[in-house]
C-alpha positions in Angstrom: -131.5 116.8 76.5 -130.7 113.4 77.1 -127.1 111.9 76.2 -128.2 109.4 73.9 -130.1 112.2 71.9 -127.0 115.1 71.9 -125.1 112.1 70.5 -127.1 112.3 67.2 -125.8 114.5 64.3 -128.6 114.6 61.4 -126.8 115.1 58.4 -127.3 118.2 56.1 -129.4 118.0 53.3 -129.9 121.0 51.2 -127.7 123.8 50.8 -128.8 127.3 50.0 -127.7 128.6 46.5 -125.3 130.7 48.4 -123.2 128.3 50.1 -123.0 126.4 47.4 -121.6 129.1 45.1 -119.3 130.1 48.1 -117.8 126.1 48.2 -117.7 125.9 44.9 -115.9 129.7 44.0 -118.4 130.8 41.6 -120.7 134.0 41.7 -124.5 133.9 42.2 -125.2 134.8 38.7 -122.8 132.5 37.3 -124.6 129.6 39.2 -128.2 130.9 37.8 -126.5 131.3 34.0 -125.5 127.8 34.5 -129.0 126.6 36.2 -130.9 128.9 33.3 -128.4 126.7 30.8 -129.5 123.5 32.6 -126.2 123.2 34.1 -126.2 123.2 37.8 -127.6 121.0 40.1 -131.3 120.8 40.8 -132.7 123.8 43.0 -135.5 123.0 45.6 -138.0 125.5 46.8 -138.9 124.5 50.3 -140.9 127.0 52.5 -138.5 130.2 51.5 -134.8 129.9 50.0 -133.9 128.4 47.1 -132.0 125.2 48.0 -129.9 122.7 46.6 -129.3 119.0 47.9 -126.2 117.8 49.2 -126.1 114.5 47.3 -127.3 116.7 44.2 -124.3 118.7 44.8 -121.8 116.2 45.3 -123.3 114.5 42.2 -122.5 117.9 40.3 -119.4 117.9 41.5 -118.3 114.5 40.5 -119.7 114.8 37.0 -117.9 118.3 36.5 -114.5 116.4 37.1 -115.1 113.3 35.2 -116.0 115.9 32.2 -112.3 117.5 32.9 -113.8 120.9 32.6 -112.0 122.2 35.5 -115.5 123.8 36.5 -115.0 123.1 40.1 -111.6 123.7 41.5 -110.9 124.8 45.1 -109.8 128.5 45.4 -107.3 129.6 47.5 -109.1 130.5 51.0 -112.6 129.1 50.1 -113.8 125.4 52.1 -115.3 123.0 49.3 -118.8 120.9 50.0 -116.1 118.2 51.0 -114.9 120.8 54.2 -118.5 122.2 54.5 -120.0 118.8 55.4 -117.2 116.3 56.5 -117.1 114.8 53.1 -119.8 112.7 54.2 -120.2 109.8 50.8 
């Protein structure tokens, strides 16, 4: 590999439904009783696992805390999509 081309990071994204639930400190089923309540960010079926975009995600996120809901918090020990992927915006 050249070192022009190791110097290239792609960025993430899609997250499976299970890292997102693990950043965000919710269960599985709670995430598909909020997607069944149209709820959740947008899941993507690409060749296999469920998955969820980044920016879909982040967009989630945002909207959660402008609604004060307190539906995403950061619990003690877990990384947030922020510390997943480098809080790229």
């Amino acid at each position: 590999m050249s070192a022009a081309r190791s110097e290239l990071t792609p960025e993430r994204l899609f997250l499976t439904v299970q890292e997102f639930c693990a950043a965000c400190g919710i269960s599985k089923a709670t995430f598909y009783r909020l997607a069944a309540a149209d709820k959740a960010p947008p899941i993507t079926q690409v060749a296999g696992p469920s998955l969820i975009r980044v920016e879909a995600a982040e967009q989630w996120a945002e909207e959660q805390e402008a609604r004060g809901s307190g539906g995403v918090r950061k619990p003690r020990g877990r990384a947030t999509l922020s510390d997943l992927f480098g809080g790229r915006r």
